[in-house]
MARSEFI-889576 format. One record per residue (C-alpha): x, y, z; chain; residue in three letters; residue number from 1. Coordinates in steps of 0.1 Angstrom, whole numbers, plus 2048, in hexadecimal, padded with zeros to 3 digits. Layout:
N
<atom xx="X" yy="Y" zz="Z" chain="A" resn="ALA" resi="NUM"/>
...
This chain:
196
<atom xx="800" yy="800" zz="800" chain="A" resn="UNK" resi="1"/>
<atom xx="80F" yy="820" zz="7F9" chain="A" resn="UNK" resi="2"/>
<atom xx="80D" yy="83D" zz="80D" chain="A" resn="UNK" resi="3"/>
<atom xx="7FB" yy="85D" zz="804" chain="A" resn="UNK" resi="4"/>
<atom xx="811" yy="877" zz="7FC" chain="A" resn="UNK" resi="5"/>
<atom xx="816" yy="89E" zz="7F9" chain="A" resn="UNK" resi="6"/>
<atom xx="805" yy="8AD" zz="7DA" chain="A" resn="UNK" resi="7"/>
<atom xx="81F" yy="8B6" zz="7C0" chain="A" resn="UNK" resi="8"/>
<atom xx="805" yy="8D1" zz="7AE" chain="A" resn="UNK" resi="9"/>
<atom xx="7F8" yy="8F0" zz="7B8" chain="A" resn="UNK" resi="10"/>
<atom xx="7D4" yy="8EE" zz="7BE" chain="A" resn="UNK" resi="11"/>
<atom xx="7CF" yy="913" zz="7C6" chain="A" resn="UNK" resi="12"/>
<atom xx="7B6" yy="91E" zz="7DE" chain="A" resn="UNK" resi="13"/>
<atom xx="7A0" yy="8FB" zz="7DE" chain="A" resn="UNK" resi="14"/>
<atom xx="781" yy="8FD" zz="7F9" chain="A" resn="UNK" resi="15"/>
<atom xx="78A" yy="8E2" zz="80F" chain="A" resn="UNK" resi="16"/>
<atom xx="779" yy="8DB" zz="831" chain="A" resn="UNK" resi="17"/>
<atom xx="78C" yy="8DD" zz="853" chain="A" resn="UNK" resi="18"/>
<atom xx="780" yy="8BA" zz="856" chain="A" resn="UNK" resi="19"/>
<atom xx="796" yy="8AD" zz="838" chain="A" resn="UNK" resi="20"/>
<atom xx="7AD" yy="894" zz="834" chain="A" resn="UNK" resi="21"/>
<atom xx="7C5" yy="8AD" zz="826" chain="A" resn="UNK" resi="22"/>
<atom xx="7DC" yy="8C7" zz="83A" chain="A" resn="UNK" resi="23"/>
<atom xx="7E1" yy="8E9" zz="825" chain="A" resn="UNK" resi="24"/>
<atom xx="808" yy="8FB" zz="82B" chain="A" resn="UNK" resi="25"/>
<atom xx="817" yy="917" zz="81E" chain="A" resn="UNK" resi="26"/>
<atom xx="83B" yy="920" zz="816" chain="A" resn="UNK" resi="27"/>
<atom xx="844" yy="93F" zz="809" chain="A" resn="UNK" resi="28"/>
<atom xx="824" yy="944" zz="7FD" chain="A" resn="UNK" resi="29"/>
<atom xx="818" yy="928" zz="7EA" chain="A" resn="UNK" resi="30"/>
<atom xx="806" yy="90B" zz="7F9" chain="A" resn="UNK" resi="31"/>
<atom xx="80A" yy="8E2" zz="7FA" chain="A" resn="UNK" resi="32"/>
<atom xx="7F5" yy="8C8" zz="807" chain="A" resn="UNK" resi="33"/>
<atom xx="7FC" yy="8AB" zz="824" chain="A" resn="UNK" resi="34"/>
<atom xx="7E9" yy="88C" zz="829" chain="A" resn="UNK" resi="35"/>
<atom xx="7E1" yy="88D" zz="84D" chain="A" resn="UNK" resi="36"/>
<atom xx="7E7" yy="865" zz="84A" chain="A" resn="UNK" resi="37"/>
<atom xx="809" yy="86E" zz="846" chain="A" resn="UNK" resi="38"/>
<atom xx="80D" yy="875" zz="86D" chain="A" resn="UNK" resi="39"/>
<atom xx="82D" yy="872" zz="879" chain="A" resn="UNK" resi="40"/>
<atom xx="82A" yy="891" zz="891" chain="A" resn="UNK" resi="41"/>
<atom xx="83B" yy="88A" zz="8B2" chain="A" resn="UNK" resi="42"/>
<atom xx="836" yy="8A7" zz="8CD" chain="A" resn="UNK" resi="43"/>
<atom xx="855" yy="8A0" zz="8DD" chain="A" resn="UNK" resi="44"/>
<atom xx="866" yy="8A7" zz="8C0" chain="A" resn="UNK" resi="45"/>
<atom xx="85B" yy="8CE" zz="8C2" chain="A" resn="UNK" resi="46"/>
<atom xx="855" yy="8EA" zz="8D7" chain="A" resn="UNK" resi="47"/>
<atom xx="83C" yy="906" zz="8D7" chain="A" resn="UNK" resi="48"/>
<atom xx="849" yy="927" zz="8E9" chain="A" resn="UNK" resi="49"/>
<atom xx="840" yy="94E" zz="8E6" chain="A" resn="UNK" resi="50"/>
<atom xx="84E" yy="95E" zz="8CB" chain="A" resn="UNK" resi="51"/>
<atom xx="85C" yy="983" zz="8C4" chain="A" resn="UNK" resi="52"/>
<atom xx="84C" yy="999" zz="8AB" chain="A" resn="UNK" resi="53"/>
<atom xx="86B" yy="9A1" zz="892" chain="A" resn="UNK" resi="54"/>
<atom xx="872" yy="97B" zz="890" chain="A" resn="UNK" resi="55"/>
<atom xx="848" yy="972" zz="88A" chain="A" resn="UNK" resi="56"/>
<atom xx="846" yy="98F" zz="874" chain="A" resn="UNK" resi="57"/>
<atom xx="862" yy="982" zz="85C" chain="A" resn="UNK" resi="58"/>
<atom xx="854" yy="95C" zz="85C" chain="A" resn="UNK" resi="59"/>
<atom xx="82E" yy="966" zz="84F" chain="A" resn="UNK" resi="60"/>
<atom xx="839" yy="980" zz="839" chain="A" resn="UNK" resi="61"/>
<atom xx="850" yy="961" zz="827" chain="A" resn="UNK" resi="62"/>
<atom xx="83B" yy="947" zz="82A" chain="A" resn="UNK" resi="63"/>
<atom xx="815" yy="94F" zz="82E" chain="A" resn="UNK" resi="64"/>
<atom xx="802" yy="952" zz="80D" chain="A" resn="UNK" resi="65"/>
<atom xx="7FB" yy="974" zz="812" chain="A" resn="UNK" resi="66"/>
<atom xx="81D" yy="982" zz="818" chain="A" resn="UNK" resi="67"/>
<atom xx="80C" yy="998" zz="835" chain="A" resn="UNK" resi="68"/>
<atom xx="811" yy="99C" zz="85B" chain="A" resn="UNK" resi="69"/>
<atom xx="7F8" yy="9A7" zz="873" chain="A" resn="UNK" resi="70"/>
<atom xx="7F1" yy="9BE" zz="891" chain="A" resn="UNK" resi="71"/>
<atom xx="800" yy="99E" zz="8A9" chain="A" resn="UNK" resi="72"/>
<atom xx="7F9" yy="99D" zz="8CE" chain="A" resn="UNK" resi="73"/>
<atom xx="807" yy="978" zz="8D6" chain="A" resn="UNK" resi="74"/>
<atom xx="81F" yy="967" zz="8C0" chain="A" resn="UNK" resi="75"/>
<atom xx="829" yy="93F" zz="8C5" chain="A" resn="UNK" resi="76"/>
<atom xx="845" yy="930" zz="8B3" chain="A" resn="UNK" resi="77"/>
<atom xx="849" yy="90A" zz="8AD" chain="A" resn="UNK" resi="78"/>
<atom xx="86E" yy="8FB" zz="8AF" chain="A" resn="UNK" resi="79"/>
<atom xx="879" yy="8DE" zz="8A9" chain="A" resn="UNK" resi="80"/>
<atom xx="893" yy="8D2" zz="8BE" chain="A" resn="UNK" resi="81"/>
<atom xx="8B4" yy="8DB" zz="8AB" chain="A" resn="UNK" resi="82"/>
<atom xx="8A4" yy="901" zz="8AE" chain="A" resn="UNK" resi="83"/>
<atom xx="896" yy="906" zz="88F" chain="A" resn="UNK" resi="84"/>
<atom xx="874" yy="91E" zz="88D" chain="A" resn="UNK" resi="85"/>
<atom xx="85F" yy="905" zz="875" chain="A" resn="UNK" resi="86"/>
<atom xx="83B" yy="919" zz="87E" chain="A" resn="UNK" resi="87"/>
<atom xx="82B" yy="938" zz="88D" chain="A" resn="UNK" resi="88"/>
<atom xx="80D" yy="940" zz="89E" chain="A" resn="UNK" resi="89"/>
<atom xx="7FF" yy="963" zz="8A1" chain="A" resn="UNK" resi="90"/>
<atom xx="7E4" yy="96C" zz="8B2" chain="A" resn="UNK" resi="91"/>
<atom xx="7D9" yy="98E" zz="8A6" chain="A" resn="UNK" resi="92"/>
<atom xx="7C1" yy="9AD" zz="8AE" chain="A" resn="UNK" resi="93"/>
<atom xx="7A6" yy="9B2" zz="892" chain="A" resn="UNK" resi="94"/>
<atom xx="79F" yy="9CF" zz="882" chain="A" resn="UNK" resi="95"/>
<atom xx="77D" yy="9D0" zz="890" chain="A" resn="UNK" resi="96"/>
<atom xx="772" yy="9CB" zz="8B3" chain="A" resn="UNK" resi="97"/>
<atom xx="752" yy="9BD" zz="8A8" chain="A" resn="UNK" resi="98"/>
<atom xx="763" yy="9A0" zz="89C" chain="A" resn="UNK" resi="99"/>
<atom xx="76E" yy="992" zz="8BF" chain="A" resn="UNK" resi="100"/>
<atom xx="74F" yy="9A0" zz="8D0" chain="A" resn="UNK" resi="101"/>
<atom xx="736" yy="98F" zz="8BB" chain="A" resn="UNK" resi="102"/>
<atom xx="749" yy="967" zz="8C2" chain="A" resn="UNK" resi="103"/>
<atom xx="74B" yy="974" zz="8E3" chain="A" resn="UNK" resi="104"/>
<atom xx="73B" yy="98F" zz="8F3" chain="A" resn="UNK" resi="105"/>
<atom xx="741" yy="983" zz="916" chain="A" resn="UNK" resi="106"/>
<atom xx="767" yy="984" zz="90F" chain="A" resn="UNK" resi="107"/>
<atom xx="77D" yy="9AA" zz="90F" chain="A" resn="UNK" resi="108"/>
<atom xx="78B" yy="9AF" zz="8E7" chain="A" resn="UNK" resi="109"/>
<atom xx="7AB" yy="9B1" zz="8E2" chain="A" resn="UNK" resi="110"/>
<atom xx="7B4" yy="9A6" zz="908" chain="A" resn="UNK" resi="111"/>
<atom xx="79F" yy="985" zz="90C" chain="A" resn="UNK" resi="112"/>
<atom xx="798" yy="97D" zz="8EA" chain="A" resn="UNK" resi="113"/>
<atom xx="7AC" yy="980" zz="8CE" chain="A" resn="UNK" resi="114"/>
<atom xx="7B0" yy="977" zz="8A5" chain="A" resn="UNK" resi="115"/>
<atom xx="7C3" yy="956" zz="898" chain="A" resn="UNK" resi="116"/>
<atom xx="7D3" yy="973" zz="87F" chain="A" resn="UNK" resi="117"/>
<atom xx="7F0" yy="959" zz="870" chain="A" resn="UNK" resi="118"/>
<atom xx="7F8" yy="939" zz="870" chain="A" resn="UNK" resi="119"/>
<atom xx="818" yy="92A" zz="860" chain="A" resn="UNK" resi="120"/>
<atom xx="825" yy="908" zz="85F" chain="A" resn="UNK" resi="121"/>
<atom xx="841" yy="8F8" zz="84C" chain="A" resn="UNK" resi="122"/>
<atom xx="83C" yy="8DC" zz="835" chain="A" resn="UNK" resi="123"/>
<atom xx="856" yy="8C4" zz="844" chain="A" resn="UNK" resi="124"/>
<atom xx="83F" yy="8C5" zz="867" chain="A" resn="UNK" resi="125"/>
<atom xx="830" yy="8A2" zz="865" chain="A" resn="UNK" resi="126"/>
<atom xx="808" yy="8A5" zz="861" chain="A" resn="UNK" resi="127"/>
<atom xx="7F6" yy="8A9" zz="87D" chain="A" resn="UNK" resi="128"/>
<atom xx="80F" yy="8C2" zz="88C" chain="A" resn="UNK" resi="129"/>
<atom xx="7F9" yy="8E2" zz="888" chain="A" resn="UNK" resi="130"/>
<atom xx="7DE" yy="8CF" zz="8A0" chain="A" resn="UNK" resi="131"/>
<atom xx="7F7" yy="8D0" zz="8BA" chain="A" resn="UNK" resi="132"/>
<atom xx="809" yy="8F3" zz="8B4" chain="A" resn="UNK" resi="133"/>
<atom xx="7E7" yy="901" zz="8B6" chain="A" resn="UNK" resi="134"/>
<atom xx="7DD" yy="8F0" zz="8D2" chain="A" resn="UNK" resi="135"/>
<atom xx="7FF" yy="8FD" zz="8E3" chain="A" resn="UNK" resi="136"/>
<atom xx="7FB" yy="91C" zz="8D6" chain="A" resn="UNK" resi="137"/>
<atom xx="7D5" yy="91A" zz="8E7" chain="A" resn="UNK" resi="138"/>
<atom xx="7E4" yy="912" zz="906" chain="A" resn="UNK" resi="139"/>
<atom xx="805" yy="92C" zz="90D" chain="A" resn="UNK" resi="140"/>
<atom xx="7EC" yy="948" zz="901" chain="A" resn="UNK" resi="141"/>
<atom xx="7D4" yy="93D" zz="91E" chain="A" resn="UNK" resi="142"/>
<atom xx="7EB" yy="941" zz="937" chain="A" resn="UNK" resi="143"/>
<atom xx="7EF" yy="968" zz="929" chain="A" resn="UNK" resi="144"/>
<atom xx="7C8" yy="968" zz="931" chain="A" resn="UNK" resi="145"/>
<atom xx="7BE" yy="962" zz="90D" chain="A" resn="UNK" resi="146"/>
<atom xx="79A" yy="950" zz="90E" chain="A" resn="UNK" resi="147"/>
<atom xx="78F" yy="953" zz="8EE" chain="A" resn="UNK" resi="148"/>
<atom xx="79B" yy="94E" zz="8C9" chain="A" resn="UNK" resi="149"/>
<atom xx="78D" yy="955" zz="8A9" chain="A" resn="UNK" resi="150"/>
<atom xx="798" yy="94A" zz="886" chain="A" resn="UNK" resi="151"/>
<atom xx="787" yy="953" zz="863" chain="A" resn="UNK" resi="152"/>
<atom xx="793" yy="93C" zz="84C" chain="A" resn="UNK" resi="153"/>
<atom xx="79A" yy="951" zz="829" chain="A" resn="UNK" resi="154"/>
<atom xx="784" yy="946" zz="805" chain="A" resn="UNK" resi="155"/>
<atom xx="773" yy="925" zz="81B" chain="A" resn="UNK" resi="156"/>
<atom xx="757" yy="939" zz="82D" chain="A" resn="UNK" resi="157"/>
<atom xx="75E" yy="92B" zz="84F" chain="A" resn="UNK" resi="158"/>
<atom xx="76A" yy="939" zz="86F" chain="A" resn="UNK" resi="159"/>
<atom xx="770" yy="92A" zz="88F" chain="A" resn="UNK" resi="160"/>
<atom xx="76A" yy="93B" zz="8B2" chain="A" resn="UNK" resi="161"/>
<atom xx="784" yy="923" zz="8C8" chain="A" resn="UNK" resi="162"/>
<atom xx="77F" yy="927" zz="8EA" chain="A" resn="UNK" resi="163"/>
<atom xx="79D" yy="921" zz="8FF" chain="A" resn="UNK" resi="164"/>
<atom xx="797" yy="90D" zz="91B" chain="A" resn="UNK" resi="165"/>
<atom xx="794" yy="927" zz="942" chain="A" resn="UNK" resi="166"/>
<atom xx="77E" yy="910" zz="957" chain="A" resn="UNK" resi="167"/>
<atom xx="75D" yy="90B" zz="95A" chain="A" resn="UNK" resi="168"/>
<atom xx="746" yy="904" zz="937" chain="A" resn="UNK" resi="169"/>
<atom xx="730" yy="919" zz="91E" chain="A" resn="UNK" resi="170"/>
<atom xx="712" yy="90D" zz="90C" chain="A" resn="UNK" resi="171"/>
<atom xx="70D" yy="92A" zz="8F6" chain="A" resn="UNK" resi="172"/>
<atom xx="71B" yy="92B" zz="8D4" chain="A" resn="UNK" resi="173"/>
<atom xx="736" yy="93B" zz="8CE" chain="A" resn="UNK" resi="174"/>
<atom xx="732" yy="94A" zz="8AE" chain="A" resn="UNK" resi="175"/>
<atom xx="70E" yy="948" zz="898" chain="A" resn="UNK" resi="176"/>
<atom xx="70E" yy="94C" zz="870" chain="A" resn="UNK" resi="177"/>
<atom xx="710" yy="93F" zz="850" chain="A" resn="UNK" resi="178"/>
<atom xx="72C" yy="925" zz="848" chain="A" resn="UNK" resi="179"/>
<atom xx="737" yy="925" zz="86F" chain="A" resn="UNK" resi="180"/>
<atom xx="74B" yy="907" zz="881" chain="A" resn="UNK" resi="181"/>
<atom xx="747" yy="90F" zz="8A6" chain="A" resn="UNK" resi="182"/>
<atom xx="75E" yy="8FC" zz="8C3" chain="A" resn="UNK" resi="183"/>
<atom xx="757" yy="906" zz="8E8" chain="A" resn="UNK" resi="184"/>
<atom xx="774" yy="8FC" zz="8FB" chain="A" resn="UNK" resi="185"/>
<atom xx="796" yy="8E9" zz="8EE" chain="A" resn="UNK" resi="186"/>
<atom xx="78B" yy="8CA" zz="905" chain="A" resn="UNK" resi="187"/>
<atom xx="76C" yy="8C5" zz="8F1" chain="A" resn="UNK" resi="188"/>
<atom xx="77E" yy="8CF" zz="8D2" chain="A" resn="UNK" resi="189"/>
<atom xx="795" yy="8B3" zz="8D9" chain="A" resn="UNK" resi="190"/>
<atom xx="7B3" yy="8C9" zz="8DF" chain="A" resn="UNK" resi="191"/>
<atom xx="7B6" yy="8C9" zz="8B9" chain="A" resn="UNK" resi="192"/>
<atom xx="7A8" yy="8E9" zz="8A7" chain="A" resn="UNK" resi="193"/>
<atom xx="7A5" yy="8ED" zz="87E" chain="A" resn="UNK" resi="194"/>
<atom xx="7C3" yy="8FD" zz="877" chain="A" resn="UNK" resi="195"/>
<atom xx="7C9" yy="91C" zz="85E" chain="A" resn="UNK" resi="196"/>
């Protein structure tokens, strides 16, 4: 049996679901494909860690598709263990206030809740790997009293209000609306969130 393998073409900007087989990265602005049945991610292999805002700034602007960097609050770094930065993780302030208070209007913008603005990952990561940066990522931000996370996800008509986990347990929605994916909590989310 042979073993799925990265796509060799480039597909563009397909519509794939967050619930796909497939795992979408970007290097230097131009996007490949992973099987997740690849696997091969071992956590021990890699470290999650805050991140200055020169050093982030340079890694999106070289490898997300837009070539853009945003108005970052918190910024996470994955390593592997010989030290090299293989992904970021910023979590961002939108533009509007609305769109924090409307996922979660219980939560302070820009303090409590905040955008998933970027999110980078390097192809040689094994699939699977951005489940666990983000979940990482998720957790370091809650200790800086982060409890909420949204992410729109560009051209699929999804976004994803991401509750990171403080104690205690909300039934309300997070976020209502056409084409919406809604996770309260990354316990019930399985500690592994779509990634972006």
């Amino acid at each position: 049996m042979s073993r799925p393998h990265q796509l060799g073409f480039d597909l563009g900007q397909p519509e794939v679901s967050p619930a796909s087989d497939w795992c979408q990265r970007w290097r230097e602005g131009q996007s490949s494909w992973r099987h997740r049945s690849e696997g091969g991610f071992c956590q021990t292999d890699y470290e999650v860690a805050p991140l200055n805002d020169p050093t982030a700034k340079a890694y999106v602007e070289r490898h997300h598709y837009t070539g853009t960097y945003v108005a970052s609050r918190l910024r996470y770094g994955l390593w592997d263990r010989q030290g090299t930065l293989l992904g970021v993780a910023v979590l961002s302030m939108p533009v509007r206030r609305a769109v924090l208070e409307v996922a979660f209007p219980a939560l302070e913008p820009y303090g409590e809740s905040l955008e998933l603005g970027r999110f980078v990952l390097a192809d040689r990561v094994p699939a699977n790997g951005e489940s666990w940066f983000l979940a990482q990522v998720f957790r370091h931000a809650a200790r800086e009293g982060l409890r909420g996370v949204v992410s729109c996800t560009p051209g699929m008509g999804i976004d994803l209000g991401v509750e990171v986990p403080c104690g205690g347990g909300s039934t309300e929605p997070l976020a209502k609306g056409k084409g919406v994916v809604v996770r309260r909590g990354l316990e019930e989310a399985g500690g592994k969130p779509a990634s972006r």
